[in-house]
C-alpha positions in Angstrom: 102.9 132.4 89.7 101.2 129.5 87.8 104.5 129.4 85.8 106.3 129.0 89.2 104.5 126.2 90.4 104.6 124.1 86.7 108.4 124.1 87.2 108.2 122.6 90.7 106.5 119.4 89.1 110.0 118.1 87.6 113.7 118.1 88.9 115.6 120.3 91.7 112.2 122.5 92.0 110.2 119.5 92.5 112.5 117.7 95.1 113.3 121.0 96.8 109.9 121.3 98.1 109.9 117.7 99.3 112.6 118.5 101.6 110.6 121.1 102.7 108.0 118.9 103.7 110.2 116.4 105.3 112.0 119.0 107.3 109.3 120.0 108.8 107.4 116.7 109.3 110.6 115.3 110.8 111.4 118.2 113.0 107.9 116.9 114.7 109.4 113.3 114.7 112.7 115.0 115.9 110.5 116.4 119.1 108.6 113.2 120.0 111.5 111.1 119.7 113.5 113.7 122.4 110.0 113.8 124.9 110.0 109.7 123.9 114.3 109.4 124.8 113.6 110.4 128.5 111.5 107.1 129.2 112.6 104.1 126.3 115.7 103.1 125.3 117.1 104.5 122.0 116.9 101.1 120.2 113.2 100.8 121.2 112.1 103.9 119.6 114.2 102.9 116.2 112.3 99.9 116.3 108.9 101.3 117.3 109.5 104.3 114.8 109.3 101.8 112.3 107.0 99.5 113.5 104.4 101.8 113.8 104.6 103.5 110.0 104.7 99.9 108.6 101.2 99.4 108.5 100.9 102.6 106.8 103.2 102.3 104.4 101.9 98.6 103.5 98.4 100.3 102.9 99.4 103.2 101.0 101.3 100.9 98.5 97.8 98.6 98.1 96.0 101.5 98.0 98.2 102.7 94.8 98.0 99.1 93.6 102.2 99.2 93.6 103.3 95.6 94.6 104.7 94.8 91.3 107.4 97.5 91.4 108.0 97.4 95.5 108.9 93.5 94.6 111.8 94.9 92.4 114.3 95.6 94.5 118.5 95.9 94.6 118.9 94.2 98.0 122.2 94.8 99.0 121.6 98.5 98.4 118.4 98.6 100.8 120.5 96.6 103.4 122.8 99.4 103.6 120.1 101.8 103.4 118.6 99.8 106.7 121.8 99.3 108.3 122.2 103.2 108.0 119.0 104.1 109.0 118.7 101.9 112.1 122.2 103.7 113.5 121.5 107.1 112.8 117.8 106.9 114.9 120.1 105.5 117.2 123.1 107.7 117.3 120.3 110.9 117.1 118.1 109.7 120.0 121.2 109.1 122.2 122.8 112.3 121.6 118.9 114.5 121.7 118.3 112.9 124.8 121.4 114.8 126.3 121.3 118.0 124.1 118.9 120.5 123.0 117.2 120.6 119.7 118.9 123.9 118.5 122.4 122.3 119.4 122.0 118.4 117.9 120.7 120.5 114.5 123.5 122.2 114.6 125.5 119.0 114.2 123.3 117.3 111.9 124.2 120.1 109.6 126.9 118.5 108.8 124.9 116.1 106.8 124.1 118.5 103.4 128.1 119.2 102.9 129.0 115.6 103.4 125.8 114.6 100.8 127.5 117.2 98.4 130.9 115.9 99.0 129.9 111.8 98.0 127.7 112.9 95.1 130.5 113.8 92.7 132.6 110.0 93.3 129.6 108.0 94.2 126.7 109.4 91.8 128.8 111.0 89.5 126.7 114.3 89.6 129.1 117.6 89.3 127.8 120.4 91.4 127.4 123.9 90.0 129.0 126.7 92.1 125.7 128.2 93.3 125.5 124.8 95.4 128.8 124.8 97.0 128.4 128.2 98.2 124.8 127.6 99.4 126.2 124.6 101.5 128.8 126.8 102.3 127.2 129.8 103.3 124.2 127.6 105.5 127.1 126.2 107.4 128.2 129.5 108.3 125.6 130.4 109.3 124.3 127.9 111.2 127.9 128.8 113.3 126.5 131.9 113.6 122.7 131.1 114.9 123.5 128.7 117.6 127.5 129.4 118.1 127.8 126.1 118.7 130.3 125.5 122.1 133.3 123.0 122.9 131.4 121.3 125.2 128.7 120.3 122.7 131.3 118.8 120.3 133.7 116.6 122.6 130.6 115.0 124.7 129.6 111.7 123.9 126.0 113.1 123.0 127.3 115.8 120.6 129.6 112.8 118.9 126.6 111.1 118.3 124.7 113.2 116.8 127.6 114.3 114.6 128.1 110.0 113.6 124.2 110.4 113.2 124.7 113.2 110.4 127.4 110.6 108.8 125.1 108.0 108.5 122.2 110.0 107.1 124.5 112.0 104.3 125.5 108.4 103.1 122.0 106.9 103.1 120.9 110.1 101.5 123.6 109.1 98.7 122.5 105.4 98.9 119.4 106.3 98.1 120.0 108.5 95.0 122.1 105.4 93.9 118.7 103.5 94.6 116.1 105.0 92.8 118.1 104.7 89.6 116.9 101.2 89.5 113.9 101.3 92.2 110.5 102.5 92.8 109.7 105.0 95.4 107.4 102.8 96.9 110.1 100.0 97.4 112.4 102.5 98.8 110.0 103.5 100.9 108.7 100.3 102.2 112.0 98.1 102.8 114.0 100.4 104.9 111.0 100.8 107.0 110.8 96.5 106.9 114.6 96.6 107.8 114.3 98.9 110.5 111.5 97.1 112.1 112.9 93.9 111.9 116.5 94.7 112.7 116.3 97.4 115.5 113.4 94.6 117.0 116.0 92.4 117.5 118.6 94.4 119.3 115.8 95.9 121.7 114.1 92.7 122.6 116.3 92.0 125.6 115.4 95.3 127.4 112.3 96.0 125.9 110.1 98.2 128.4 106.2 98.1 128.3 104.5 101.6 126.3 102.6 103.2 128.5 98.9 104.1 127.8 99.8 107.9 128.3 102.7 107.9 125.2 100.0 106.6 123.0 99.2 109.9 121.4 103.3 110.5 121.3 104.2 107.0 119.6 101.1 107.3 117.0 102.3 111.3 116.1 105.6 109.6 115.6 103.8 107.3 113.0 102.4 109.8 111.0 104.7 112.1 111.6 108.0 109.6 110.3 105.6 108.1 107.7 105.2 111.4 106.0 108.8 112.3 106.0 109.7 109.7 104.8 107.9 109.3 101.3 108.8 113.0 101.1 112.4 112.3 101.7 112.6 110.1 99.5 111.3 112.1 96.8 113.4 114.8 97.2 116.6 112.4 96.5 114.7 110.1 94.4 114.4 113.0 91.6 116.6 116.0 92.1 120.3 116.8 92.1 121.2 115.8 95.4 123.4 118.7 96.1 120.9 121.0 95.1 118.4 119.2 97.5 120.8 119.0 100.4 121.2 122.8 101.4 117.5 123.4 102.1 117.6 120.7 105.3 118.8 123.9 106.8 115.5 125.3 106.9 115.1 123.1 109.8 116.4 125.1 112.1 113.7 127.8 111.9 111.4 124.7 112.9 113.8 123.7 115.7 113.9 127.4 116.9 110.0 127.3 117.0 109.6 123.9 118.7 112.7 125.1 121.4 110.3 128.2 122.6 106.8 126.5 122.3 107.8 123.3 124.4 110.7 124.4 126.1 110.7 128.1 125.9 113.9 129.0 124.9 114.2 131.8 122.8 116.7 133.2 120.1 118.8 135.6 120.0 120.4 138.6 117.8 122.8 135.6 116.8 120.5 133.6 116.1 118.3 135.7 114.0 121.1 136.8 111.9 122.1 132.9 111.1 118.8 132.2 110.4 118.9 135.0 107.7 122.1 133.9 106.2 120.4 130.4 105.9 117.5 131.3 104.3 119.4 133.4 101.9 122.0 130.6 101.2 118.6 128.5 100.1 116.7 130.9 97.8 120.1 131.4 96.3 120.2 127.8 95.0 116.2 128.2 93.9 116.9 131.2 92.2 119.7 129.6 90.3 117.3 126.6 89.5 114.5 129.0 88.3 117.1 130.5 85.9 117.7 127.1 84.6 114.4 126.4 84.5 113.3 128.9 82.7 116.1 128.5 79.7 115.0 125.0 79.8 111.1 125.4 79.7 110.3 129.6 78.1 
């Protein structure tokens, strides 16, 4: 076991349980932001989303004494990291607001193939077999879990969320390309600035007042988005990214949970049996990065 854990503190191991983490801290953000969708616009909660981690952010970087680095920056890269970011928030909370959890995941799984796909031309990184069939094999069964209908495809919220996985699988790629160059702090701070700033702009004409009572929802959204994203950003800041990209599927056990504790919906036998394929499609990829491991470090 101890041997276990020292090979999670470099490369594929290490980034694969930061995607952990950020599944499940933004499955929470995923929640709020569908409870949030039924009373602001989308644009408002991209801009709020970010608003509200900022000041976070900013102290965790002093805190660290990190300035220096975060002031490095390739700026053309972290505009099309904001760009990116600020229309997938939108695109997701537009098409959650009309679908349930279970089904927009199920469309955002589209994401970890299309990351695999753009890391061969645009990182360069060739993906070993075990990975394609891990994407492969969480895709089916993700197909099998939720059985994902017509309906939910051809509607305007479902098309969303599926130009919402688009623009998350390139920003995932954008920033791999990043952190060759950058800090995580900087990567970490200017998409945040650039969401802020930009989705500000577009939602000042129909901003609506926050009520008192969303408080507690708006600051869990903080946290909650602060958190996921410095462990996002370590996943892809360090490991292979289509080694790190299959394991987002873990995030429909957490959307499965959150569907019956807020809105009680409950699995079924389908269900059940995607889930298992899912998991197994995920340990198959950390088994075959233990193997390495292990050659690499006896």
């Amino acid at each position: 076991m101890p041997n276990f854990f020292f090979r999670l503190k470099e490369g594929n191991p290490r980034s694969i349980t930061a995607m952990l983490l950020a599944v499940m801290l933004f499955s929470v953000m995923d929640t709020l932001i569908k409870v949030l969708s039924e009373r602001y616009p989308p644009i408002q909660i991209a801009a709020l989303r970010g608003g509200l981690s900022l000041p976070l952010i900013v102290l965790w970087i002093h805190w660290r004494g990190a300035w220096p680095e975060v002031m490095r920056a390739r700026w053309p890269l972290h505009l099309l990291r904001g760009a990116l970011v600020i229309a997938m928030l939108v695109l997701f909370t537009v098409g959650v607001r009309g679908l349930p959890l279970t089904h927009a995941y199920t469309l955002m799984f589209f994401a970890p193939l299309l990351i695999t796909v753009l890391a061969w031309p645009v990182l360069g990184e060739q993906a070993p077999r075990a990975h394609w069939w891990a994407v492969v094999g969480g895709l089916a069964g993700v197909l099998v879990a939720l059985r994902p209908s017509a309906e939910g495809f051809v509607s305007w919220s479902g098309l969303a969320v599926l130009g919402a996985a688009v623009c998350y699988a390139v920003s995932a790629v954008v920033t791999r390309l990043c952190s060759r160059t950058d800090s995580k702090d900087s990567l970490v701070l200017w998409v945040m600035v650039i969401l802020t700033l930009g989705a500000g702009v577009l939602a000042a004409p129909h901003w609506l007042p926050v009520q008192s009572a969303d408080l507690w929802l708006w600051l869990g959204l903080a946290i909650s988005g602060f958190l996921g994203q410095l462990a996002i950003t370590e996943a892809f800041r360090h490991g292979q990214a289509s080694a790190v990209a299959p394991f987002e599927y873990t995030a429909l056990a957490w959307s499965l949970a959150i569907d019956w504790m807020v809105w009680r919906q409950w699995p079924d036998a389908f269900t059940l049996l995607g889930g298992a394929i899912i998991v197994a499609s995920g340990l198959h990829v950390l088994r075959h990065e233990q193997v390495h491991a292990t050659a690499e470090h006896p």
